[in-house]
C-alpha positions in Angstrom: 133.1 121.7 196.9 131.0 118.4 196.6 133.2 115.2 195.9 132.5 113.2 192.8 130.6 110.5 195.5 128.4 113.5 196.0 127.7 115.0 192.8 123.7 116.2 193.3 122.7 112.9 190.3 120.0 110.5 190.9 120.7 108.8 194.4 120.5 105.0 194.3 120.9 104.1 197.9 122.9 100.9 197.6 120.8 98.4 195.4 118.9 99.4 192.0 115.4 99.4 192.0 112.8 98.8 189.1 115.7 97.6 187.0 114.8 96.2 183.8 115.2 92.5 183.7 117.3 90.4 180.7 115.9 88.8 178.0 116.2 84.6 177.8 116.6 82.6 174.8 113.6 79.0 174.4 117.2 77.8 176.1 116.6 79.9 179.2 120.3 81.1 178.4 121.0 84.5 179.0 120.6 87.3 175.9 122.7 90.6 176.0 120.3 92.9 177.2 118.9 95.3 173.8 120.8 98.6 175.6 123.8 96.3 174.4 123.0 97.3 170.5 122.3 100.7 170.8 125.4 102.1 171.9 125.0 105.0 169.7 122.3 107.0 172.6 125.9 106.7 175.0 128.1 108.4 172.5 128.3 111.5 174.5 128.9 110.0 177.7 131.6 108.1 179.0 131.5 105.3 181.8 134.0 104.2 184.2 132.3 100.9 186.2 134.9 99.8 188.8 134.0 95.9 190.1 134.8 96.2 193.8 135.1 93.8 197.1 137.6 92.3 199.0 140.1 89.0 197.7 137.5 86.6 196.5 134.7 88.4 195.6 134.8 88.2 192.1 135.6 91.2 190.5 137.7 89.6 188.0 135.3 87.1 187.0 132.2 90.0 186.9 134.5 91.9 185.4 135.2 89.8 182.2 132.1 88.9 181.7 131.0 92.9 181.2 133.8 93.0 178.9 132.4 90.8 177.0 128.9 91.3 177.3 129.6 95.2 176.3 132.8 95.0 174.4 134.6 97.5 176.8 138.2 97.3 177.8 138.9 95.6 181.0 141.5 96.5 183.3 142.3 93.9 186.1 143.6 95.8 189.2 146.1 93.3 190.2 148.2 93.9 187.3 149.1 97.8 188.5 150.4 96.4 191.5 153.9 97.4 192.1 156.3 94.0 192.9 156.1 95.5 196.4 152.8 95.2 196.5 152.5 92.0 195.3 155.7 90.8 197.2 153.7 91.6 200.7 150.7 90.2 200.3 152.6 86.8 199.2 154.2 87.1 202.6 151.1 87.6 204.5 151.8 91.4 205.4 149.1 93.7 204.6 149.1 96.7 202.4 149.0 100.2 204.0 147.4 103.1 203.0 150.5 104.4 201.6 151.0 101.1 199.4 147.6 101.2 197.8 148.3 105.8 196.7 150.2 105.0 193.5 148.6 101.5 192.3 144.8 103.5 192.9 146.5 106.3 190.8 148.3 104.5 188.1 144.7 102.6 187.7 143.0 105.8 187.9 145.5 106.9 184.9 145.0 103.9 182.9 141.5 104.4 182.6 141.8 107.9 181.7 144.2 107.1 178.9 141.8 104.6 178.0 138.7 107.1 177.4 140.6 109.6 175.7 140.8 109.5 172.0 144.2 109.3 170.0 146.6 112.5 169.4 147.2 110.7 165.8 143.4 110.7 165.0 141.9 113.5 163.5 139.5 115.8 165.3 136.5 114.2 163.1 137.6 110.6 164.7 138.6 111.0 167.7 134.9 111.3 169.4 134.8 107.6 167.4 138.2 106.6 168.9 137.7 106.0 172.1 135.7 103.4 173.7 132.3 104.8 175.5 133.7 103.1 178.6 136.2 100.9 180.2 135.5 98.5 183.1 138.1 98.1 186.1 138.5 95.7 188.9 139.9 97.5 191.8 139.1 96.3 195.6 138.9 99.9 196.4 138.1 98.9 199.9 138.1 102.6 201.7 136.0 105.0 201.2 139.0 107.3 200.3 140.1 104.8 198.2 137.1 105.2 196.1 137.9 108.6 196.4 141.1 108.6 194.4 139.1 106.9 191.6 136.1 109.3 191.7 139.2 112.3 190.7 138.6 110.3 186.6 135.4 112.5 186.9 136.5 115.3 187.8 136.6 118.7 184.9 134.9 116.6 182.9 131.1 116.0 182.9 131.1 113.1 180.2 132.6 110.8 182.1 130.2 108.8 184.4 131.9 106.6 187.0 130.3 103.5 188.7 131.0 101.5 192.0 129.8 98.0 191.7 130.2 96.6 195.0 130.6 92.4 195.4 129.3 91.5 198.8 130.3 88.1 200.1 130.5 86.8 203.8 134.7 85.7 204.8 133.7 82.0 205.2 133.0 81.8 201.2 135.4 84.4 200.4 138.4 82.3 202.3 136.9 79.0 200.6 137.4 80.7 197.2 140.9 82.1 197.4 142.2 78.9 199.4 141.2 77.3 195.6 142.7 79.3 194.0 146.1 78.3 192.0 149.5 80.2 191.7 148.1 83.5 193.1 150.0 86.1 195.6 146.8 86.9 197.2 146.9 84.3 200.0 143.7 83.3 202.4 145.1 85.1 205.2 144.6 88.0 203.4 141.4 88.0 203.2 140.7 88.4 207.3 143.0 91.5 207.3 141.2 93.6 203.9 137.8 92.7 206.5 139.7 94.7 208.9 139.8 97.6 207.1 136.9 97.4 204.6 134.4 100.4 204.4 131.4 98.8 202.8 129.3 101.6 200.4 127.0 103.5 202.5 125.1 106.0 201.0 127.7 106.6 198.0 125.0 107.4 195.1 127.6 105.9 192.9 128.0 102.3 194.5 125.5 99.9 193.3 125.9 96.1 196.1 125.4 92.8 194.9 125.3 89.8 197.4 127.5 87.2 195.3 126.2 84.1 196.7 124.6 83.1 194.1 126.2 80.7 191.2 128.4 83.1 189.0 125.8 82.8 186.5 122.9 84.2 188.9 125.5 86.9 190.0 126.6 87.9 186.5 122.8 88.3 185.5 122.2 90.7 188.4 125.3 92.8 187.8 124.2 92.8 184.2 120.4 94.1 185.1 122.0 96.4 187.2 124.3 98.2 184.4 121.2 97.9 182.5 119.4 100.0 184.7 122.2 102.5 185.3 122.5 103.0 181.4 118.6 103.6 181.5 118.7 106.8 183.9 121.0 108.5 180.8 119.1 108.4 178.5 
């Protein structure tokens, strides 16, 4: 039986190609891309996109600016993590496989519950109820890890799931979390989720962005990327 990361779909081979580019205002600002206002050709389908990387990446910050841009629901990974969880990595002591199971799975579930319509909604509203997709930022640093998250696909063939991988060297990724203010993931951390990271190869599923850019830049690519994705459905 093939996995969900190797469903026989287009392969994509780590980076997008021929990926339409955004439009820009006289004010060079970025415009939401016109796939944006036609959400009625994605009725059918369903799309989990899950911002991935290690502490520092960015997945939060990516991830809120899709939400926006495409006015999905976000979840932020580091909410599902048990006190445990949470208590450990404050201390310095790195998660095991057997810590990450049920935070992967309660995400997993969250998303689910996000994507399927209301029991109180009749059967005429309920395709209208729920959202066409829901965005998730989960480190989902294992392959196996992205595993358990590829399971939201399985039995049903609407739903589309989406690996977008932040890429970052550890000298800028330990500069950004040392900045960062009142938050359990601590710089130390970072060297340890290296340690185990399995970056996407050849998952047709995982799209990689190199995050060195200004968040600006970065945000633009991820945005041509989902772009591009979207394009391949319809």
């Amino acid at each position: 039986m093939l996995s969900a990361g190797e469903r026989p779909l287009p392969a994509i081979n780590g980076v997008a190609k021929d990926i339409p580019k955004p439009t820009f205002n006289n004010d060079s600002s970025y415009s939401a891309p016109m796939w944006q206002t036609e959400k009625t050709s994605q009725k059918t389908l369903q799309h989990i996109w899950i911002i991935t990387g290690p502490a520092g990446s960015g997945k939060s910050t990516v991830g809120r600016g899709l939400q926006e841009e495409l006015e999905l629901p976000f979840l932020e990974g580091d909410d599902f993590h048990p006190q445990s969880n949470k208590d450990k990595m404050t201390n310095g002591i790195p998660l095991t496989d057997e810590d990450r199971w049920d935070w992967l799975i309660s995400l997993r579930k969250a998303a689910i519950e996000i994507l399927t319509p209301s029991s109180s909604s009749s059967d005429k509203d309920k395709r209208t109820r729920a959202p066409w997709g829901v965005i998730v930022a989960c480190s989902a640093l294992k392959q196996k890890y992205r595993d358990v998250m590829r399971v939201a696909a399985y039995g049903s063939p609407s739903v589309q799931i989406h690996f977008i991988y932040l890429r970052l060297p550890e000298s800028a990724l330990m500069k950004r979390v040392e900045s960062r203010q009142s938050h359990y993931m601590k710089s130390g951390m970072v060297h340890s989720q290296l340690q185990v990271l399995e970056e996407p190869q050849e998952e047709w599923d995982t799209l990689t962005v190199d995050v060195e850019e200004s968040p600006e830049a970065v945000q633009r690519r991820v945005s041509q990327l989902v772009a591009g994705k979207l394009a391949e459905y319809q």
